[in-house]
matplotlib code that plots the C-alpha trace (Angstrom):
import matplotlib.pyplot as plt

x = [53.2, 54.8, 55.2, 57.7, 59.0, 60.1, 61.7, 63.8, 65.4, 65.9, 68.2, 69.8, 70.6, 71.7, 73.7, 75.7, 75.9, 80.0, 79.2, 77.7, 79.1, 75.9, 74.3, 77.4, 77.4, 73.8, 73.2, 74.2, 77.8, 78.7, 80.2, 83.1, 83.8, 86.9, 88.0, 91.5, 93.7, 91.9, 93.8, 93.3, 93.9, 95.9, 95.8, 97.4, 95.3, 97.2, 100.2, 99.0, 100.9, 99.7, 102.9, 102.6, 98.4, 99.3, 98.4, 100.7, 100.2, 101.5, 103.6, 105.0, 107.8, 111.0, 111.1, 109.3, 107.4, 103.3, 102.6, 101.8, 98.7, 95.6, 94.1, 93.9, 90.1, 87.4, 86.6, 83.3, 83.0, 83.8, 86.9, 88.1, 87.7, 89.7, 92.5, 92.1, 93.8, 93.9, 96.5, 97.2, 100.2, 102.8, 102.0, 100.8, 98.2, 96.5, 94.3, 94.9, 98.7, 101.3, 104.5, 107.7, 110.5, 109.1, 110.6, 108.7, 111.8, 114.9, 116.0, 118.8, 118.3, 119.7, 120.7, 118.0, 115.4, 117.1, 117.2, 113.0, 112.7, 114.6, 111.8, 109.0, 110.2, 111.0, 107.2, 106.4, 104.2, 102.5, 101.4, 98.0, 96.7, 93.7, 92.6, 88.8, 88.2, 89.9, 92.4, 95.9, 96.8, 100.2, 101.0, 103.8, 104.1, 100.7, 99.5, 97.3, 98.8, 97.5, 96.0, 98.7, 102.6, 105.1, 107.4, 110.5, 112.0, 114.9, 117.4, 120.8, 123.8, 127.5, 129.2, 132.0, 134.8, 133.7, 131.7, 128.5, 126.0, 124.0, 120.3, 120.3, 117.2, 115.9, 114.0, 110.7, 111.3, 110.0, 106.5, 104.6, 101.4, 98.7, 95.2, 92.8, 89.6, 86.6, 84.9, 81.4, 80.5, 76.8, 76.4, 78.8, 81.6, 85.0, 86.9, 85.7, 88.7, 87.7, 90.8, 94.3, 97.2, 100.6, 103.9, 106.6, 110.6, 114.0, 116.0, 119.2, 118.6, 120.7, 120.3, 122.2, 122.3, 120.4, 119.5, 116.9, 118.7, 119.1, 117.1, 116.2, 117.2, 115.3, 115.5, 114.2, 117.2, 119.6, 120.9, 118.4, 118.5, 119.9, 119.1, 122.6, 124.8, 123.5, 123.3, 120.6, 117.2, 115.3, 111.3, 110.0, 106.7, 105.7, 102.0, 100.2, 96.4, 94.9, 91.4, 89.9, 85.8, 85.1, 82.0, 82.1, 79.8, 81.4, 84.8, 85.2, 85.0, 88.7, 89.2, 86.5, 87.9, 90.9, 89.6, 89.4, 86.9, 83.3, 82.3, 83.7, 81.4, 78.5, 80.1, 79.8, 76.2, 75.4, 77.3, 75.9, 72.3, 73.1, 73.6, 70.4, 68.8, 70.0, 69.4, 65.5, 65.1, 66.2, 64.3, 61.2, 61.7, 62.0, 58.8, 56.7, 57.0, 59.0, 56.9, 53.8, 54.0, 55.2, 51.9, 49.5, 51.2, 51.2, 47.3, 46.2, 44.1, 46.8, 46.8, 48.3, 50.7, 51.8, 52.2, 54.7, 56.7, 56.4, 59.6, 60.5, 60.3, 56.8, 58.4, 59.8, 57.0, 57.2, 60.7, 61.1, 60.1, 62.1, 64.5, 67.7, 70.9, 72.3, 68.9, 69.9, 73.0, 71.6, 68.6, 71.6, 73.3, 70.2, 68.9, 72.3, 72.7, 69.1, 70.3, 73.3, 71.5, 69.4, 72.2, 73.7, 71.2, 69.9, 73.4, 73.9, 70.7, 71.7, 75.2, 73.5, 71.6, 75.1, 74.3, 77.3, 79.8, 83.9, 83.4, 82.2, 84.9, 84.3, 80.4, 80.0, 81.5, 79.9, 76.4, 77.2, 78.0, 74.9, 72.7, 73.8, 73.2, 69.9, 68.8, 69.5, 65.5, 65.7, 68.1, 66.3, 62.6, 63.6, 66.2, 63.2, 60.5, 63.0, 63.8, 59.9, 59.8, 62.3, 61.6, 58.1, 58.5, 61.5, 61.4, 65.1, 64.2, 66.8, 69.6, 68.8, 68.7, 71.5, 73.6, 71.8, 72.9, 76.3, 77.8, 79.1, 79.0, 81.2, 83.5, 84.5, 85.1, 87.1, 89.4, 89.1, 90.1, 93.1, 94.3, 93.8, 96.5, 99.3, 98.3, 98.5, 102.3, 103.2, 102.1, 99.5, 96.7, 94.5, 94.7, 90.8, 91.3, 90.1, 86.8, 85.6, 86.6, 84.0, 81.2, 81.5, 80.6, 77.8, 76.3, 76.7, 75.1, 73.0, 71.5, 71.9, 71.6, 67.9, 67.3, 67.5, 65.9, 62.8, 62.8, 63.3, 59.7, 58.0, 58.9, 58.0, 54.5, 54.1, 54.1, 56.3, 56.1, 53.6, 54.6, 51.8, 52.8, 53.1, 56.7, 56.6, 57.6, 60.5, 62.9, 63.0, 65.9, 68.0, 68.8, 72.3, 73.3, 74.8, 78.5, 77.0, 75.0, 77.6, 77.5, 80.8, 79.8, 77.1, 78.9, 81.4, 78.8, 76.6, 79.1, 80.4, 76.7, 77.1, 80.0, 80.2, 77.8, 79.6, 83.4, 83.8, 82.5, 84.5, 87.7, 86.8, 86.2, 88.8, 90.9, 89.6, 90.2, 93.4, 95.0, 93.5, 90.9, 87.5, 84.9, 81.5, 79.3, 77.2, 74.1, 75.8, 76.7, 72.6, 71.9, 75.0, 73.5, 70.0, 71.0, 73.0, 70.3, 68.3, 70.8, 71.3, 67.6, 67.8, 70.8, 69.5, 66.3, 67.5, 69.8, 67.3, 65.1, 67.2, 68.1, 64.6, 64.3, 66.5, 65.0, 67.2, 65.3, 68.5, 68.1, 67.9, 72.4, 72.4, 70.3, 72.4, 76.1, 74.8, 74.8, 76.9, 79.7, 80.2, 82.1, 84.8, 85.4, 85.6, 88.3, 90.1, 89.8, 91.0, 94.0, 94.8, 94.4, 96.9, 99.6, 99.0, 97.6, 99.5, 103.2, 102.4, 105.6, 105.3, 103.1, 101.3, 100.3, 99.5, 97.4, 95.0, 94.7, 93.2, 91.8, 89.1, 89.1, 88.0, 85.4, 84.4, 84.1, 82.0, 79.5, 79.1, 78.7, 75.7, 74.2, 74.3, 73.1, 70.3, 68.5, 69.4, 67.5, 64.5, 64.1, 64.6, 62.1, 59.1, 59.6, 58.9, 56.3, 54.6, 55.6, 54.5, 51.6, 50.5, 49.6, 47.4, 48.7, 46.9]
y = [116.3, 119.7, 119.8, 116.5, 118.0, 121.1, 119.5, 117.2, 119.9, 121.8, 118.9, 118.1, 121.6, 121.5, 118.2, 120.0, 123.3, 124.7, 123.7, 120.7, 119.2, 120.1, 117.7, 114.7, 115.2, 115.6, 112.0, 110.5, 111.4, 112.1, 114.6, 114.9, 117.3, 117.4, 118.3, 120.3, 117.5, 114.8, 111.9, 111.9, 109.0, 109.2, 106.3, 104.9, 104.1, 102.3, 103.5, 104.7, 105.5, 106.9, 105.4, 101.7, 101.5, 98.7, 99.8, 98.5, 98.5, 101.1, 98.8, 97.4, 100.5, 99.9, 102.3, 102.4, 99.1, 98.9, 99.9, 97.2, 99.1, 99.9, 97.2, 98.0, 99.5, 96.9, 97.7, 97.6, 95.3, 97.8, 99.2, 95.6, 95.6, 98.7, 97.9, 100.0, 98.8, 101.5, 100.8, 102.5, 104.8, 106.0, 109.7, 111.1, 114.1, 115.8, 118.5, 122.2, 120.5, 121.8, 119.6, 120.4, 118.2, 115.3, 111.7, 108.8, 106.3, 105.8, 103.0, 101.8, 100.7, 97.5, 97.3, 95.5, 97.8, 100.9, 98.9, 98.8, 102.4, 103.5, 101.7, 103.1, 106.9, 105.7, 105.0, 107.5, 106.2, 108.3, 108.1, 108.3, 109.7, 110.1, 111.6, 112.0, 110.3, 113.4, 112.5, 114.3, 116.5, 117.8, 121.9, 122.9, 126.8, 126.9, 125.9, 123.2, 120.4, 116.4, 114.0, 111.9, 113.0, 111.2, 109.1, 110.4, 112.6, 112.7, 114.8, 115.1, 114.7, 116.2, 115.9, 112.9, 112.7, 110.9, 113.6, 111.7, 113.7, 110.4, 111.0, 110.7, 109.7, 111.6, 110.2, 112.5, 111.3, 115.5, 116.4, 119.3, 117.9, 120.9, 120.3, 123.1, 123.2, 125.0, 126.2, 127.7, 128.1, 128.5, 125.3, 122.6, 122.4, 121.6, 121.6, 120.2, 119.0, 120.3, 120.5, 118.4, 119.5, 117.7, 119.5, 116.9, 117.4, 115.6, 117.3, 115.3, 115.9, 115.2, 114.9, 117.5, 116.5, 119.5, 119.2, 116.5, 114.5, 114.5, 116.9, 116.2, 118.8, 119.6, 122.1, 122.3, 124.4, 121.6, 119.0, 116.5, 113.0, 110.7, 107.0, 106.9, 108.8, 108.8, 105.9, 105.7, 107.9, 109.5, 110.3, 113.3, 115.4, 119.1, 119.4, 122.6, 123.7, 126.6, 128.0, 128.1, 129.6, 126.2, 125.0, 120.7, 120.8, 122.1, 120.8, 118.3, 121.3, 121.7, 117.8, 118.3, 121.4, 119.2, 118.0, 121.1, 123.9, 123.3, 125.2, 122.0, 119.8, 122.6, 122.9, 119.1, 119.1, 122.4, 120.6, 117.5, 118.9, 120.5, 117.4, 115.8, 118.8, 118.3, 115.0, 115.3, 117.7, 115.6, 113.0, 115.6, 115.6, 112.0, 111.2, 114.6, 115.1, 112.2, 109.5, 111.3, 111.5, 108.5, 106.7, 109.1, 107.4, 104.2, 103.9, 105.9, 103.4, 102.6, 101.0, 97.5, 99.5, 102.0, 99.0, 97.8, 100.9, 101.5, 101.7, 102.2, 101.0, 99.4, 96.8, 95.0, 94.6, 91.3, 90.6, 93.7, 91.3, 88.3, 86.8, 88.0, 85.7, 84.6, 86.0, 84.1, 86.1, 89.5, 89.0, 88.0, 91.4, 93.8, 92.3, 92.9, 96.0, 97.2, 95.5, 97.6, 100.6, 100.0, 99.9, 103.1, 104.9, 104.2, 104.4, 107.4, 108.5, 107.8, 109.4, 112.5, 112.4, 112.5, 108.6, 107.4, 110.3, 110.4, 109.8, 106.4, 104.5, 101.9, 102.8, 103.2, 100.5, 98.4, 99.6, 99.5, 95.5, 95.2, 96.6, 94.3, 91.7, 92.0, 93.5, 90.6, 90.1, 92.6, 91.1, 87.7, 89.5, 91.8, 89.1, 86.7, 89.0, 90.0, 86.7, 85.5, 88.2, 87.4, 83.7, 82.8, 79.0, 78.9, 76.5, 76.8, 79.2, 77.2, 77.7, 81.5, 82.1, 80.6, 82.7, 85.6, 84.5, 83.7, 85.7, 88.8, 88.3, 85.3, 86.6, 89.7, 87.7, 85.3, 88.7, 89.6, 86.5, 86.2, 90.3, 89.2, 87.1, 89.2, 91.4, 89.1, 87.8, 91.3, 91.2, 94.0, 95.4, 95.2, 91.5, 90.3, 87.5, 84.2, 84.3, 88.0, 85.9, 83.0, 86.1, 87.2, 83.8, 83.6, 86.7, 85.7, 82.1, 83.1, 85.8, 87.4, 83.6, 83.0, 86.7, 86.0, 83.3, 85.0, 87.7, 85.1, 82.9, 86.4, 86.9, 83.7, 84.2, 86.8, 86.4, 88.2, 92.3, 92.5, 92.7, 94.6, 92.9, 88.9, 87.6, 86.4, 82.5, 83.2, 86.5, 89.4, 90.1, 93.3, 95.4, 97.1, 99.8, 103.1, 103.1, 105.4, 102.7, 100.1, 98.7, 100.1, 103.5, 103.7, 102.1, 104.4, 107.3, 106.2, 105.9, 109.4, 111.3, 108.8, 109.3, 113.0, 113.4, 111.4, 112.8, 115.4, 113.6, 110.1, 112.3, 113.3, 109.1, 108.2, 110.8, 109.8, 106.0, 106.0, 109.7, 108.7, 111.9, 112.6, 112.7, 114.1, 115.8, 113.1, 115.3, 116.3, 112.8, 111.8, 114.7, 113.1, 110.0, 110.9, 112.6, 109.7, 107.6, 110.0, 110.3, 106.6, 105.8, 108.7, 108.1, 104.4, 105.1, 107.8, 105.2, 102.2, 104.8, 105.2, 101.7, 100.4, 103.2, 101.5, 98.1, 96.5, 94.6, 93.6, 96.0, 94.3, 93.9, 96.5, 98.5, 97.7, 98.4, 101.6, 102.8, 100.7, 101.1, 104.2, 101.6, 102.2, 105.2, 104.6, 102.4, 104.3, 107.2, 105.1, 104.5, 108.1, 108.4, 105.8, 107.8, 111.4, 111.6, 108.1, 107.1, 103.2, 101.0, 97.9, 94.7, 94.2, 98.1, 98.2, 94.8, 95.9, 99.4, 97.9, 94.7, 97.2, 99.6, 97.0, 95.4, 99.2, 99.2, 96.7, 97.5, 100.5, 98.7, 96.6, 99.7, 101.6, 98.6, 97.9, 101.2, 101.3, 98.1, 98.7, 102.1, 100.6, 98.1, 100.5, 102.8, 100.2, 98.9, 102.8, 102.7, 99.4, 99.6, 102.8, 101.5, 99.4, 96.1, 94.0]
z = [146.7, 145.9, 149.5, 149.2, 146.3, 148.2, 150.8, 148.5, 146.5, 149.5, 150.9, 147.7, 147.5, 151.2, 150.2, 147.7, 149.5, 150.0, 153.7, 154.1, 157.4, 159.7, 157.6, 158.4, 161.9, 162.9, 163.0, 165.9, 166.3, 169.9, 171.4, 174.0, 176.3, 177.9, 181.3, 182.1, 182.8, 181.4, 179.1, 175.4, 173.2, 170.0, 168.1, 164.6, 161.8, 158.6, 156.5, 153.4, 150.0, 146.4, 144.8, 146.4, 147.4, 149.8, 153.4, 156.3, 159.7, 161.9, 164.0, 160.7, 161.0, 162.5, 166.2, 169.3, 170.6, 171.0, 174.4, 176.6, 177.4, 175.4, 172.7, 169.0, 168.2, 166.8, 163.0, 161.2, 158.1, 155.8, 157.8, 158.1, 154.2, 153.6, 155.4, 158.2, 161.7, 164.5, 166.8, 170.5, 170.7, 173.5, 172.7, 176.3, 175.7, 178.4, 178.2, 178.1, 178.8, 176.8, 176.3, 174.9, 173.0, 175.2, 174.6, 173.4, 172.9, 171.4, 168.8, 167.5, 163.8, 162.3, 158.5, 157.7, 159.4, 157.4, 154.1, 154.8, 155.9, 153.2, 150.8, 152.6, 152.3, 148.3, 148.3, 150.1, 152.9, 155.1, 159.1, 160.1, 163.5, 164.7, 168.0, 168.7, 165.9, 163.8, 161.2, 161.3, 158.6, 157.8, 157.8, 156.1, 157.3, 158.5, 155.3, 155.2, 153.0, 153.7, 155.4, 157.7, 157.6, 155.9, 157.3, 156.4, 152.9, 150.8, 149.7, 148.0, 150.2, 150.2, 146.8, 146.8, 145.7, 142.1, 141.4, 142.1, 144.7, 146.4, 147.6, 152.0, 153.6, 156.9, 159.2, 160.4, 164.3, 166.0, 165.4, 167.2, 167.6, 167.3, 169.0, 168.4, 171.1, 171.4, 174.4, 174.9, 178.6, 178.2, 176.3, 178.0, 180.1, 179.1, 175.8, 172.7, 170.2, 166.6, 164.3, 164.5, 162.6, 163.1, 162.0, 161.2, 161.5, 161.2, 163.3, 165.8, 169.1, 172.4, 175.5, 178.2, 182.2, 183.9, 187.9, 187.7, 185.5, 181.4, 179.4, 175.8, 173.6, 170.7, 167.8, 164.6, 162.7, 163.4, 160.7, 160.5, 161.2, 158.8, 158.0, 156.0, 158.3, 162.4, 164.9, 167.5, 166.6, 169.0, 168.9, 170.4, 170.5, 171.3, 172.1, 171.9, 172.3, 170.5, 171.1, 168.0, 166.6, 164.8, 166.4, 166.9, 164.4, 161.4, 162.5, 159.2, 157.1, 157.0, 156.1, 153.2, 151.7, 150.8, 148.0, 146.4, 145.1, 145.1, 142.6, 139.8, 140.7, 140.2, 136.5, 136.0, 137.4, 135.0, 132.0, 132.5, 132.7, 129.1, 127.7, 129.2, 127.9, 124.0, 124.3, 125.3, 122.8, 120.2, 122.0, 121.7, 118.3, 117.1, 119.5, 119.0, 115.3, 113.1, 115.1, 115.2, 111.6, 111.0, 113.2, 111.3, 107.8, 108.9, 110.1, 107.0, 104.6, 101.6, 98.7, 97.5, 95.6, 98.6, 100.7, 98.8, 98.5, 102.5, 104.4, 108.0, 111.5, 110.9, 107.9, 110.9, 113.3, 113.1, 113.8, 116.3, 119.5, 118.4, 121.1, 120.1, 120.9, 124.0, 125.6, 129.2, 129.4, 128.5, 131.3, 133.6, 132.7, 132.5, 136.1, 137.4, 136.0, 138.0, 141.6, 141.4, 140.1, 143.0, 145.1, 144.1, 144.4, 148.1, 149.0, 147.6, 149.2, 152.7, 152.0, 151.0, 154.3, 156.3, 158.0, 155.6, 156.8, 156.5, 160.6, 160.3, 158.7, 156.2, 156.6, 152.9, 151.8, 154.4, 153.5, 149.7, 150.8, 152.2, 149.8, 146.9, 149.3, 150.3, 146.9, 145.1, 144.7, 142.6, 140.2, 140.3, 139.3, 136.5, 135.1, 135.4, 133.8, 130.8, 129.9, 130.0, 127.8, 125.0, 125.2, 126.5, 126.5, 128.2, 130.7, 132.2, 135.5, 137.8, 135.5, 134.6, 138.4, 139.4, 136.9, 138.0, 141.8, 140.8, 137.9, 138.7, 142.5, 142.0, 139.6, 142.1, 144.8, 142.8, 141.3, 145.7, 146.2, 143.8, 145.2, 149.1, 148.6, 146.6, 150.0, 152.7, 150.6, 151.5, 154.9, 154.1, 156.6, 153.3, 153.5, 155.0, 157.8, 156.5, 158.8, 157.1, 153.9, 155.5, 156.4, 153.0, 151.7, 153.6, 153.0, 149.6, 149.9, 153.0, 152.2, 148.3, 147.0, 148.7, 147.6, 144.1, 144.2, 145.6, 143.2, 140.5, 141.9, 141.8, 138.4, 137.2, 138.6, 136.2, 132.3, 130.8, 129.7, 127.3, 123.5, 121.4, 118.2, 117.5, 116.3, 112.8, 112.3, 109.2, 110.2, 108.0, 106.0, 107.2, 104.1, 104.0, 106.8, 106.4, 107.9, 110.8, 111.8, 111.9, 116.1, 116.5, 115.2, 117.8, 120.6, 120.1, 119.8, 122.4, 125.3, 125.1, 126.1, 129.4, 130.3, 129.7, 132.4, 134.9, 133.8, 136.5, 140.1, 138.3, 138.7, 142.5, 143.4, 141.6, 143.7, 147.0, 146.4, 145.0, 146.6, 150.1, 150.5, 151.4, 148.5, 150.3, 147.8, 147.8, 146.9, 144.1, 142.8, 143.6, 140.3, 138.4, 138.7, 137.9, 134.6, 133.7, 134.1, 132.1, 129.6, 129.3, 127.9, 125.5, 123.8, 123.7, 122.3, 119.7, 118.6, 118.5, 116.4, 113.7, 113.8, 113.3, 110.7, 108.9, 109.0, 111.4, 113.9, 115.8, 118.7, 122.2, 122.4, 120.5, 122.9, 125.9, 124.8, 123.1, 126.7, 128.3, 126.2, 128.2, 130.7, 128.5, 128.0, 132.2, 131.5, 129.6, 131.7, 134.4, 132.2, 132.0, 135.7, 136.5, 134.1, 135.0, 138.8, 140.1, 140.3, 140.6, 139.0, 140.9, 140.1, 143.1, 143.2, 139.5, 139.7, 142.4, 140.5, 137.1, 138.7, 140.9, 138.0, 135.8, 138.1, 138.8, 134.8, 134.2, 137.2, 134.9, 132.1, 133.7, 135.3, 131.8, 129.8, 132.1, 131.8, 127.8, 126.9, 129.3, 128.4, 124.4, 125.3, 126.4, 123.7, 121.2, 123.5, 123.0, 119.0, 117.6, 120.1, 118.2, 114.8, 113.5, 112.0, 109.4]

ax = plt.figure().add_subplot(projection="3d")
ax.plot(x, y, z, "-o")
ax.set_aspect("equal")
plt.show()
């Protein structure tokens, strides 16, 4: 066992190390070679934008046709999901082959077509390229900027004679295409492509008549080209190959390091891990000495007249167990919450490992799909077993499992629904084809659906969790609460421990989903996630504690928003997100943004609730099983 323990720390540790691409690429990624000479493909993934978060297809700009040649590439579910569509391109690359202000084609635009470029460069869209399955990123004197290149800038224009100085819009339509290789004779032969770097300009060429006929002209200090101003635009490309040290296997570093410095997250994990720590030790406390003293009182021989004056958590031993209201809907939520915790976590898990790597496109979204599916047996058991143990005579199975089936899966694809078509409106590459709307379904009804169901039979085998006290037939009255322990007051308080822990790696997601970069420290989010959980079922308890201290036997909701009220403090962190990092102003935009937010929100909620009301639930299992009760 210490064995097993070494090794995983050693690949968390490895997981969340400043270099953590041997890990991504050692699974079954292959390797090219390339020979002098020999073609290689660039291809066109989707346009992207911050500001509008609607993708487009690459063929949706106004310029040169889709070659007649060359199909676009077949997408895994995920990819499909996110929009991605990668599309053949005219760019000829051959290895080891420079080329220099070569043409690709010339267009002439029509009104219309500028009116829509001029939107896109407003929005500010950007191109992406890939070529052996290596993004593009932008250099901006040889600095390292981006993913993908924009399609075009802005600036002010000549003063008029009104005084007014209107903003021109240039066209990016000259890029040098860089292609760094790596070659190591003793271990294969040929050139291995490790880095791409694309370096985009707006510059007016023209074409002179030299001896074999016209010669395209091209240079970078010229006026650039204007949408406003110049007629026909002409695309060209430089391409030029650089040896370079990178080994194929560490070639992602460069796209990794975009997101910024390491060291952060290693402050969130360190912070985070101080709050866990507080938290057990007033955990420690409550259960070590106040409880131990409070067990020793309670099973002391008293008499009549100390009985009466007794307070605490024992006064309500027998209303403690008692099913608290709307006890179908919090079985639904708490078995939801654990089939998403579930997923999460083996997910994350097999991120970590490098099998869900920024090389496999849409692979984590993909597998996060397919681990809610087929852990919906999950849901359906511990939904099951909960409500068997709030209400033992219930007799309505069917109808708790079909909520459990249908609930939240059915209220995100109804909100995925209601978004797919705003996209597909817009002609967007986000919008999923009717028949991946049809696999979705029955995934859903094929496969989660039965799932639960299963889990749900198990369950019901089984009695439910064991109560160590019997419920009493006439409730106890609560007496009056301190302000402090008001359910706002500890909502409020309970939700910040929670998301405290999370604050730091929430802002890297949030700015790979919405600012279109690679989030990788998946190791690191495995420990976020573990002290979350940790944190969760302390702050829940400690609260439930004082709670019961105080005669309140009203625990179980109570229990599960004082840790999943952290969901919104998520929310409105989201909110601040979408006003500081983001420059969304349209509907569309700003509907997808807080409709996934909010489903992201209340996933959190479910996940945090879950672990707060079980974790609740055995600790007054281990209290009121303590004492002795006449």
């Amino acid at each position: 066992s210490s064995l097993a323990s070494m090794r995983l720390s050693i690949a968390l540790l490895y997981a969340c190390s400043p270099i953590p691409v041997g890990a991504y690429i050692l699974p079954g990624i292959a390797q090219h070679a390339y020979q002098d000479g020999e073609p290689v493909a660039l291809t066109a993934n989707k346009l992207t934008s911050s500001r509008a978060q609607i993708p487009y297809d690459y063929y949706d700009l106004p310029g040169c046709p889709r070659p007649t040649q060359g199909e676009a590439a077949s997408q895994n579910l995920g990819a499909v999901l996110a929009g991605d569509a990668i599309e053949p391109t005219g760019y000829e690359i051959k290895m080891m082959r420079n080329e220099t202000c070569k043409k690709l084609c010339s267009h002439e635009f029509t009104a219309d077509e500028r009116d829509h470029l001029r939107s896109i460069i407003d929005d500010d869209y950007m191109v992406n390229w890939i070529v052996d399955n290596l993004p593009a990123i932008r250099t901006r004197q040889s600095l390292v900027d981006r993913l993908g290149f924009p399609v075009g800038r802005k600036r002010l224009g000549p003063i008029l004679e009104n005084g007014t100085q209107p903003q021109q819009y240039m066209m990016n339509n000259h890029v040098v295409i860089r292609l760094h290789y790596h070659q190591e004779p003793t271990e294969f032969t040929g050139s291995r492509i490790v880095y791409f770097e694309v370096e985009p300009f707006s510059i007016s060429q023209f074409e002179a008549q030299g001896q074999n006929g016209p010669n395209l002209l091209c240079d970078i200090t010229v006026e650039p080209y204007s949408l406003d101003i110049q007629g026909p635009i002409i695309y060209s490309y430089d391409v030029e190959w650089v040896p370079s040290d990178i080994r194929w296997s560490s070639r992602w570093d460069v796209y990794l390091s975009l997101q910024g410095d390491e060291s952060v997250h290693w402050v969130s994990i360190i912070n985070s891990a101080m709050i866990v720590a507080i938290l057990s030790g007033m955990v420690a406390l409550i259960l070590v000495k106040t409880l131990h003293r409070d067990i020793a009182r309670y099973n002391e021989i008293i008499s009549a007249e100390d009985a009466a004056d007794e307070t605490g958590w024992k006064l309500v031993h027998g209303d403690v167990f008692r099913k608290p209201p709307h006890a179908k809907l919090l079985a639904v939520c708490t078995g939801t919450g654990c089939q998403l915790l579930a997923m999460a976590f083996v997910t994350i898990i097999f991120a970590a490992m490098g099998f869900l790597s920024p090389a496999r496109r849409g692979a984590l979204l993909q597998a996060c799909l397919l681990l809610f599916t087929t852990m919906g047996s999950i849901n359906g058991y511990y939904s099951t077993r909960l409500h068997l143990t709030m209400d033992p005579g219930s007799v309505q199975h069917k109808t708790l499992t079909l909520w459990t089936a249908l609930m939240f899966p059915g209220l995100c694809f109804a909100i995925f629904f209601l978004l797919d078509l705003f996209l597909w409106a817009k002609g967007s590459t986000g919008a999923v084809p009717f028949a991946i709307l049809i696999a979705l379904l029955l995934m859903w009804f094929g496969i989660s659906v039965p799932l639960v169901f299963v889990g749900a039979y198990c369950g019901g085998k089984k009695e439910g969790w064991e109560k160590p006290v019997r419920v009493n037939q006439i409730p106890r009255q609560i007496p009056p609460q301190p302000w402090f322990l008001k359910p706002l007051v500890t909502c409020l308080i309970g939700g910040i421990l929670p998301f405290g822990a999370v604050f730091t790696e929430l802002y890297w997601i949030l700015t790979s989903v919405w600012r279109h970069t690679f989030y990788y420290l998946f190791g690191c989010l495995l420990l976020t996630l573990i002290i979350m959980v940790v944190t969760c079922a302390e702050i829940a308890v400690a609260l439930t504690y004082f709670q019961l201290t105080a005669e309140n036997h009203h625990w179980w909701w109570r229990a599960f928003f004082a840790s999943g009220s952290s969901a919104f403090y998520v929310m409105a962190y989201s909110m601040h997100f979408f006003s500081q990092q983001l420059q969304i102003v349209a509907f569309v935009p700003s509907l997808l943004y807080f409709s996934y937010m909010t489903l992201v929100s209340l996933a959190f909620f479910l996940i945090t609730g879950a672990v707060g009301v079980l974790a609740t639930f055995k600790f007054c299992q281990a209290i009121y099983g303590s004492i002795k009760i006449d």
